[in-house]
N, C-alpha and C positions, 0 to 999 in steps of 0.2 A: 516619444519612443520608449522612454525607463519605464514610464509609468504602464504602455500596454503590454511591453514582455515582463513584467512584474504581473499584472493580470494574469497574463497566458501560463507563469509559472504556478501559480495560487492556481489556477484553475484546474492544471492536469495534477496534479498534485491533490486538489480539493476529490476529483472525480475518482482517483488512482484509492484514495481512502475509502472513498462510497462503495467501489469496488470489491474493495477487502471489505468492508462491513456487510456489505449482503452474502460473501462467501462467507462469512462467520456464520450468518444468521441460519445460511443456507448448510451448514453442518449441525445447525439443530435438528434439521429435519430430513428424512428420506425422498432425496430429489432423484431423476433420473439423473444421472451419470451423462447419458448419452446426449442432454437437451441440448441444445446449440449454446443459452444462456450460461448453462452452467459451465460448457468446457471452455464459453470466452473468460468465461470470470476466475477458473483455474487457468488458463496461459496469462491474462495477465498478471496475476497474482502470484503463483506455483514460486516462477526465477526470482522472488526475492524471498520468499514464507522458506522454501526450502534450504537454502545456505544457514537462513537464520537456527533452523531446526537441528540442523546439522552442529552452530555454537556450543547452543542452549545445552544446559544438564537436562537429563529423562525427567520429568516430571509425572510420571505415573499416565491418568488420562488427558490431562492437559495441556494443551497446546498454546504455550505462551508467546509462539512467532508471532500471532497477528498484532499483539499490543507492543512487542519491541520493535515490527515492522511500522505501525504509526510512530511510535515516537520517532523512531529515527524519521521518516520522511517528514513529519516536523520541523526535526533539527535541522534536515538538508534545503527546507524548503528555507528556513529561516535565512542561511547561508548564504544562499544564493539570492536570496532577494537583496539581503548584505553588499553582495559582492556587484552584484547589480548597481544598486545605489552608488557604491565607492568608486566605480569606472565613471559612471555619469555626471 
């Protein structure tokens, strides 16, 4: 039982990051706004990239939410797979 919700935590977690990597990639480029893919990948991204943005000092054009948004899901992954362990 640790061992597969330790999986199932790495895994949405592992996906939640792929997510935000292609909305990164997908701001290098001129995508439709409208495509279905694109507005899943802003809802799920948006509710955390945006508070982050909100922290962060102005950096000119750069938008340093995505890479303090991984690290942190990192650290909380790490956490919880901790805390996981420690009950079990």
């Amino acid at each position: 039982m640790q061992s597969t919700l330790i999986q199932v935590i790495q895994l949405v977690f592992y996906l939640w990051q792929l997510m935000l990597l292609a909305r990164i990639l997908l701001s290098w480029v001129q995508v439709d706004p409208y495509n279905p893919i694109v507005q899943f990948l802003f809802s799920v991204t948006e509710p955390i990239l945006r508070p982050l943005r909100e922290l962060l000092p102005q950096t000119g054009m750069f938008d340093f939410s995505p890479l303090v948004a991984i690290i942190l899901a990192q650290v909380v992954q790490i956490v919880l797979v901790q805390v996981i362990r420690s009950l079990f």
